[in-house]
C-alpha positions as CSV (number, residue, x, y, z in Angstrom):
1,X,-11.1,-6.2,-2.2
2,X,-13.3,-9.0,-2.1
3,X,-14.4,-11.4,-5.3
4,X,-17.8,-10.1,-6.2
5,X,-20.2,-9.4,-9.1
6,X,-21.0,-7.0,-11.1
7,X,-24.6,-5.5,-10.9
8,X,-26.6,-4.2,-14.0
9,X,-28.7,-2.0,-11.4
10,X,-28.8,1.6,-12.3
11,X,-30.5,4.2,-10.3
12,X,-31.4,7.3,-11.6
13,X,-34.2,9.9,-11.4
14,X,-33.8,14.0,-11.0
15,X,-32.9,16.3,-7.9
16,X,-34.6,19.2,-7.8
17,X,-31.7,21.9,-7.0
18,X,-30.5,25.6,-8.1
19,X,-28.9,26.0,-11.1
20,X,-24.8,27.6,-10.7
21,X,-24.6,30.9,-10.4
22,X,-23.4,32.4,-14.1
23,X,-20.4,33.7,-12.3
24,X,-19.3,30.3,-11.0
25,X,-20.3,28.3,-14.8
26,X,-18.1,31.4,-16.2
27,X,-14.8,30.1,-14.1
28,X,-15.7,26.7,-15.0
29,X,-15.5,27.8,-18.4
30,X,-12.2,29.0,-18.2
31,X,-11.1,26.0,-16.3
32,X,-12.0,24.1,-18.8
33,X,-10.6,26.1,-21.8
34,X,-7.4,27.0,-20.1
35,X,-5.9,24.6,-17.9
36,X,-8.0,21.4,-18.7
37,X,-8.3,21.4,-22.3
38,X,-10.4,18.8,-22.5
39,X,-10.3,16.6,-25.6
40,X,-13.6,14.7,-27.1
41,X,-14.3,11.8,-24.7
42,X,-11.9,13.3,-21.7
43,X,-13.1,13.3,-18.2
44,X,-11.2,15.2,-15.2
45,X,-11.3,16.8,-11.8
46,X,-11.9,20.3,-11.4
47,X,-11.6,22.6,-8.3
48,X,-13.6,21.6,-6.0
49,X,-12.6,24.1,-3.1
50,X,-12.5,27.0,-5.1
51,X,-16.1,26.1,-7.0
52,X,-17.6,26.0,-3.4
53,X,-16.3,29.3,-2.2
54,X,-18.7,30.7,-5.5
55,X,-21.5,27.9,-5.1
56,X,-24.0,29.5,-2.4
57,X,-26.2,26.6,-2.9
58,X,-23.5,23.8,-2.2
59,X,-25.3,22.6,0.7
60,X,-28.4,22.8,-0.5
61,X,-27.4,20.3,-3.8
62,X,-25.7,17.7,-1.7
63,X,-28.7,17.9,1.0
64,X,-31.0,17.5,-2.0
65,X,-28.6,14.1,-3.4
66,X,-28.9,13.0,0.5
67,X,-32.2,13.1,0.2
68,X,-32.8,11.2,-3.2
69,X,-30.9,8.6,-1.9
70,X,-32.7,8.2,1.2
71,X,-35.8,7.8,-0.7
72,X,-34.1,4.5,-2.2
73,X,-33.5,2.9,1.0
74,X,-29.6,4.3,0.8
75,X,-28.5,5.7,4.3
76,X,-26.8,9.1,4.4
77,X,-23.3,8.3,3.4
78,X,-21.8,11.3,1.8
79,X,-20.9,12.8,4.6
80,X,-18.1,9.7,5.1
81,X,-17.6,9.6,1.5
82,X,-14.9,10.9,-0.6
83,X,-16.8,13.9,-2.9
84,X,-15.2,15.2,-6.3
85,X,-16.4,18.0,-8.8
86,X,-15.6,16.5,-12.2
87,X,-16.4,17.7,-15.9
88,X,-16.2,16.0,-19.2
89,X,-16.5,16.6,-22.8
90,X,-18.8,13.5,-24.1
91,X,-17.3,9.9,-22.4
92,X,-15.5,7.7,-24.6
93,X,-16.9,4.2,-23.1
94,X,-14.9,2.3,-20.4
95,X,-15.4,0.8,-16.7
96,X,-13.9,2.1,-13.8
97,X,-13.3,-1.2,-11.7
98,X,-9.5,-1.4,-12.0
99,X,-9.1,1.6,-10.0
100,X,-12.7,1.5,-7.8
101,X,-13.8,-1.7,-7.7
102,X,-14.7,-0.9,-4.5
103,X,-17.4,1.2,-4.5
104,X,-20.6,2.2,-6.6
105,X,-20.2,5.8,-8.2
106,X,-23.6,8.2,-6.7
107,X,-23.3,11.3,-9.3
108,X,-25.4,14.5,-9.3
109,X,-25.0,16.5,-12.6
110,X,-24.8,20.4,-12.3
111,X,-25.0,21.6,-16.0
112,X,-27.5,22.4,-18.1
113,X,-28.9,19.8,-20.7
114,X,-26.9,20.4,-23.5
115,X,-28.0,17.3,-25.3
116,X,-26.0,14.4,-23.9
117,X,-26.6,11.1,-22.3
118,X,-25.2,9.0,-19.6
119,X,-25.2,5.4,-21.8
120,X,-24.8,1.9,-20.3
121,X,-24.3,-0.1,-23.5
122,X,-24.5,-3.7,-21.7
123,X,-28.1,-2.8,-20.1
124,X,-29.1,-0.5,-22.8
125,X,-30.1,2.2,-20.1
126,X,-29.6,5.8,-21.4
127,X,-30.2,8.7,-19.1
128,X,-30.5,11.9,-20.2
129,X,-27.9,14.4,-18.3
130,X,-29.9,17.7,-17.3
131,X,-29.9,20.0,-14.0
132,X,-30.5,17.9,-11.3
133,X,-29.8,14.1,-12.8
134,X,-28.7,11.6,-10.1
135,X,-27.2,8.3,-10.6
136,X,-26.1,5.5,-8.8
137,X,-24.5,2.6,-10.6
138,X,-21.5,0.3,-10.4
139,X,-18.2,1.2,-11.5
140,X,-17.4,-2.1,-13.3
141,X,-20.5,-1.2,-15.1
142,X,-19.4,0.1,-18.9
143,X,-20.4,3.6,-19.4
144,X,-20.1,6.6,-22.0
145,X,-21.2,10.1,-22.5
146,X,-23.1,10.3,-26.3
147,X,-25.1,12.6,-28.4
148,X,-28.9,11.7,-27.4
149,X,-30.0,9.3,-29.7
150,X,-26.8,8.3,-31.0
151,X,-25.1,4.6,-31.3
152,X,-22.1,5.1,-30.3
153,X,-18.9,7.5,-29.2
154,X,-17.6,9.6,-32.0
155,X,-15.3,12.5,-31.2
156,X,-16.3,13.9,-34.6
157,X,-19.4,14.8,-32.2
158,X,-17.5,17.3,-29.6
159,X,-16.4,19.6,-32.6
160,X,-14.3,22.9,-30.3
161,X,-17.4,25.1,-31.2
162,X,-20.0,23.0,-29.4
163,X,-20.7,23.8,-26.0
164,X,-20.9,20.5,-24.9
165,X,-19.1,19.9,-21.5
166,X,-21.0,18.3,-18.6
167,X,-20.3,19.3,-14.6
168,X,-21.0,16.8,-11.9
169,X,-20.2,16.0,-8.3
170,X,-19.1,12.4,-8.0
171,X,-19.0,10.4,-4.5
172,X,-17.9,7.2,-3.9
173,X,-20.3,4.8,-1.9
174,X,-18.4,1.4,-0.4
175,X,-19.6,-1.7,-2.1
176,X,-19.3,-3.4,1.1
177,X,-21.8,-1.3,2.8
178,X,-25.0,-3.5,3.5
179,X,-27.4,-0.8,1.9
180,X,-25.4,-0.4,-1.1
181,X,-25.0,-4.1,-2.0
182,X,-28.5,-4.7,-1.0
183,X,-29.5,-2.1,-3.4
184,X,-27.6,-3.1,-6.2
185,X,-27.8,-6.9,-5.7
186,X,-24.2,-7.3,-5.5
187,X,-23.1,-11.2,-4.9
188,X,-19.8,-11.2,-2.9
189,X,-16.9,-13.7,-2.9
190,X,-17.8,-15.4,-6.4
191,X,-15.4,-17.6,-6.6
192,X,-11.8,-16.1,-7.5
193,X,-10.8,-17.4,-11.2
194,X,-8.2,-19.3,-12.5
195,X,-4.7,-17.9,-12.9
196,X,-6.0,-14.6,-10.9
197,X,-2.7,-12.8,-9.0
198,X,-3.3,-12.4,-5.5
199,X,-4.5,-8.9,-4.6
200,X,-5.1,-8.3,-8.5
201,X,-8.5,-6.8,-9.3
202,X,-9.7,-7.6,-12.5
203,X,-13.0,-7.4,-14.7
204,X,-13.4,-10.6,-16.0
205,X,-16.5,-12.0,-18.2
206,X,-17.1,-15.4,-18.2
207,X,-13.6,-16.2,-16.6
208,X,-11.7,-14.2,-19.0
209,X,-10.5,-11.0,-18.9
210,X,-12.1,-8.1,-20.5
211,X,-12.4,-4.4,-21.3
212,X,-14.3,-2.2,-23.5
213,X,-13.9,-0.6,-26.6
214,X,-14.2,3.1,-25.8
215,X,-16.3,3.6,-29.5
216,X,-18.8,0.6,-29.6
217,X,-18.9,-0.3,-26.0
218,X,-18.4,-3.7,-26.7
219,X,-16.4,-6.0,-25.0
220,X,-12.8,-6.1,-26.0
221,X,-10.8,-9.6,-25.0
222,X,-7.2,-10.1,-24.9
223,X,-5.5,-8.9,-27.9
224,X,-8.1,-6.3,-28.8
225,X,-10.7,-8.9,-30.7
226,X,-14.7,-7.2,-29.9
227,X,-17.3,-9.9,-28.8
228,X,-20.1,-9.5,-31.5
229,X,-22.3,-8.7,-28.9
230,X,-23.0,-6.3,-25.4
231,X,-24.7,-9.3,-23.1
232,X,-23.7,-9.1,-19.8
233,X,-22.6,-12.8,-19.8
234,X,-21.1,-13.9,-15.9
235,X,-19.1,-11.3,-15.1
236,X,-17.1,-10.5,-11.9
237,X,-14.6,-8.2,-10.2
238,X,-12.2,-10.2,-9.3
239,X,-9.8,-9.6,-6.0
240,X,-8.7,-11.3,-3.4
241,X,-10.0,-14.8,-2.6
């Protein structure tokens, strides 16, 4: 993976598309409930073969995605593009860079609005997750799942007799891709920083290594101290030179 930066651009707006049938949300349900067990803040895969032998309209919501992101100037990549069906109970914050710093996540939410939203702490974006929501966003962009209008992640929110967990169909769209890092202004082969292992992707902010606190969304440096503030500051995915 190449050096590059990490883009602030988030694209988002609503797909018009059918809702599940109740049959299909029923085995999601029990999914859920009975092999998943999802705690507060937990996001997982789900079965993605079995939903579309139930899902009539399959087809019609990833046409509908292809669509939206034509619109924006993004070419028709799902098709080439690996596609999972995902759920989650709220999102304790976090980045996904270590493991996908290769790609931009493109995300089409299935499940009613069941008042959530889809929170980038650094930017200050929230989106509000209903039928139909689409985003496009980096992955070493910090992210969490929250009650609308809240500050922060609190499992305390995602009490067992809330019905609170989100579905969505998650592709991943190659950074690389002229289109993509066009259309989130990515800036490739920063320069590699200091000390940085060969092969070794790593967020890094301002030259130092960083994560987030999965509560406040802050950054979190070595040793688990949280910068007093979200700013963006310079920050890069580091790979290979």
């Amino acid at each position: 993976m190449r050096s590059r930066s990490v883009s602030d651009i988030v694209l988002s707006g609503t797909v018009h598309i059918p809702a599940p049938p109740a049959r299909l949300t029923a085995d999601w349900d029990r999914e859920i409930a009975l092999q998943l067990a999802l705690e507060p803040g937990d996001v997982a895969p789900m079965p993605l073969a079995r939903a579309r032998a139930r899902w009539p309209h399959y087809r019609q919501c990833v046409q509908a995605m292809s669509d939206w992101l034509r619109a924006r100037g993004l070419p028709d990549l799902l098709a080439s593009s690996d596609v999972a069906l995902m759920a989650c109970r709220g999102a304790a914050y976090h980045h996904d860079a270590a493991q996908y710093g290769g790609f931009a996540f493109c995300n089409l939410f299935v499940s009613q609005d069941k008042g959530l939203d889809l929170h980038f702490p650094v930017t200050g974006q929230r989106i509000p997750l209903t039928l139909g929501t689409a985003v496009v966003f980096d992955t070493g962009q910090p992210h969490g799942v929250i009650p609308r209008g809240g500050e922060g992640f609190d499992a305390s929110d995602f009490a067992p007799e809330r019905d609170c967990s989100q579905l969505f169909l998650t592709w991943e769209l190659p950074i690389e891709h002229p289109e993509v890092g066009h259309a989130l202004r990515i800036r490739f082969d920063a320069p590699a920083p200091t000390g940085l292992r060969h092969g070794h992707g790593q967020l890094r902010l301002d030259d130092v290594p960083v994560d987030v606190h999965r509560d406040s969304g802050r950054w979190v440096h070595p040793g688990g101290e949280q910068n007093p503030s979200r700013a963006p500051g310079r920050r890069v995915m580091a790979g290979d030179p």
